[in-house]
N, C-alpha and C positions, 0 to 999 in steps of 0.2 A: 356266930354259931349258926349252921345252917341243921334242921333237923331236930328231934329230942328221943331222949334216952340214949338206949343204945345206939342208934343210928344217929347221932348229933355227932357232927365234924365244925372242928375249931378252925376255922381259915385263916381267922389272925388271931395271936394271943402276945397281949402286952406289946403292942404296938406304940409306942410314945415318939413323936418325933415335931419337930419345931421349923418351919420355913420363913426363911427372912425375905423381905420382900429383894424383888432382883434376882433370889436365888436361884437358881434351873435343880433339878433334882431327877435322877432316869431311877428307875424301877427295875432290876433284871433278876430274873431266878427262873424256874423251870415251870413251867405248865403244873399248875395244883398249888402252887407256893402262897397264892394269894393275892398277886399284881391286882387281879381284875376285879375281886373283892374289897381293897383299900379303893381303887380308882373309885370304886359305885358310892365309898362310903364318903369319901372326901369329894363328891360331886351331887352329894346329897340326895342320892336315887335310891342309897338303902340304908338303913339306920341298923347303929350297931345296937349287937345286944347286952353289951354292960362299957362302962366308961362314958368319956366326952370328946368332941368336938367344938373345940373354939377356935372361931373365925373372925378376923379382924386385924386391924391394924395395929404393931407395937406402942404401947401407950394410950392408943384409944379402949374404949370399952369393951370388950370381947363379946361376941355374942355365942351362944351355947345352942349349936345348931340342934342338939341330941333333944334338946326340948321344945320343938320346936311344931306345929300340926303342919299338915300335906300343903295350905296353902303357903304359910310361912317357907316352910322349906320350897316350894315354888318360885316364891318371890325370891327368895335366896338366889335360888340357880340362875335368876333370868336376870337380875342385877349383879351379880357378884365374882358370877362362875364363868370360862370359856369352855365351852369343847371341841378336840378336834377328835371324832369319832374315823375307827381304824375302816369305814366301811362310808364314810363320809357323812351318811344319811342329809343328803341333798334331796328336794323334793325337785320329782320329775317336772313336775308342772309349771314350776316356776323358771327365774332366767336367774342367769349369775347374778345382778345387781338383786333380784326378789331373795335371794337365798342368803345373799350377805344381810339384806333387810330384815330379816325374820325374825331375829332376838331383840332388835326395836319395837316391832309389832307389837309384839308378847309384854313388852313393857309399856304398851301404849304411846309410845312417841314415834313422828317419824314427818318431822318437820323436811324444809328444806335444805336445814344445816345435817340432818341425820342422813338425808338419801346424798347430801354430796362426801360427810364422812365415809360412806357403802361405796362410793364411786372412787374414793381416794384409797381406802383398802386393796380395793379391784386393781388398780395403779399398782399398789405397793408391793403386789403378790405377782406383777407381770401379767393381770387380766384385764388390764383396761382397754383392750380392745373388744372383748367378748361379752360383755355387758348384757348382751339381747340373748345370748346362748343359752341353750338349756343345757341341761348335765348329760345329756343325751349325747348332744353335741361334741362332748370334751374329751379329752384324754385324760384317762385317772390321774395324772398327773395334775392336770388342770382340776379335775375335782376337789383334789385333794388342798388346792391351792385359794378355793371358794372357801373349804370348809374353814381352812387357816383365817383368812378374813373374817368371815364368821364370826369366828371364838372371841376376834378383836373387837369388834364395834359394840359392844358395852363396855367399854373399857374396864374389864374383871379382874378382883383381885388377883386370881390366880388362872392361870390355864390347864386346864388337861387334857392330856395327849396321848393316843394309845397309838402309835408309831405315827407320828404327826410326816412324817418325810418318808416315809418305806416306801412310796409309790413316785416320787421323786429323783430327777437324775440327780449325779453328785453336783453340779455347780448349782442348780436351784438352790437342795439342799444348804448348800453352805451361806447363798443368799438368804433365804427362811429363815 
């Protein structure tokens, strides 16, 4: 619920849904429906305002992201979660391999097993030649194909994607 009183709008009401691991799930409806308000809520950026969020694996112990304070939920996102954001948010400054690096950082690790996982992503995404490039440098294609990598190198329960291939030809695509 965004707002109170009379100007309070419900952006999602009774939302219950269940994702099995492996499962892919697309999001479609009309601009105002809500897409981008589940996405912030199930990426732990914004907390809803009544219900829960359990995150975990079937059989393991669920954890109840909705009570959770700002570091917790932090540590959540940066262990648990991918994102492939529709605008890539790549830092200029850095290079392909620094950008795929970046969610290691944030978790504190970044051994030599972690920057050749970064380097084998880059491979896996068709960048492993660009390594040294800055996002400057790239084709949003190419950006878009850092960000993909990215999402991966914590290996996260889930990923999200706000048109993770829109800026992609059809054969990357269907590689991706």
């Amino acid at each position: 619920r965004y707002g109170e009183g009379d100007t309070a709008v419900d952006a999602l009401k009774h939302v219950d849904m269940q994702v099995a691991a492996g499962e892919v799930v697309g999001l479609i409806g009309p601009s105002g429906s809500g897409k981008s308000t589940l996405l912030n809520l199930l990426g732990c950026l914004d907390r809803p305002t009544a219900g829960q969020f359990l995150l975990g694996e079937e059989g393991a112990r669920m954890i109840d992201v909705t009570r959770m304070d700002d570091d917790q939920l932090s540590e959540t996102r940066s262990l648990r979660i991918g994102f492939v954001f529709q605008s890539y948010n790549l830092l200029p400054a850095l290079s392909v391999l620094e950008n795929i690096e970046v969610p290691l950082y944030y978790m504190g690790r970044l051994g030599p097993d972690d920057r050749q996982r970064c380097r084998d992503l880059a491979e896996l995404v068709g960048l492993g030649d660009r390594l040294k490039h800055r996002p400057v440098q790239l084709s949003g294609g190419q950006q878009q194909r850092v960000a993909i990598a990215r999402s991966l190198v914590n290996d996260p329960y889930f990923i999200l994607a706000d048109e993770p291939t829109g800026n992609l030809d059809s054969a990357t695509t269907r590689e991706i």
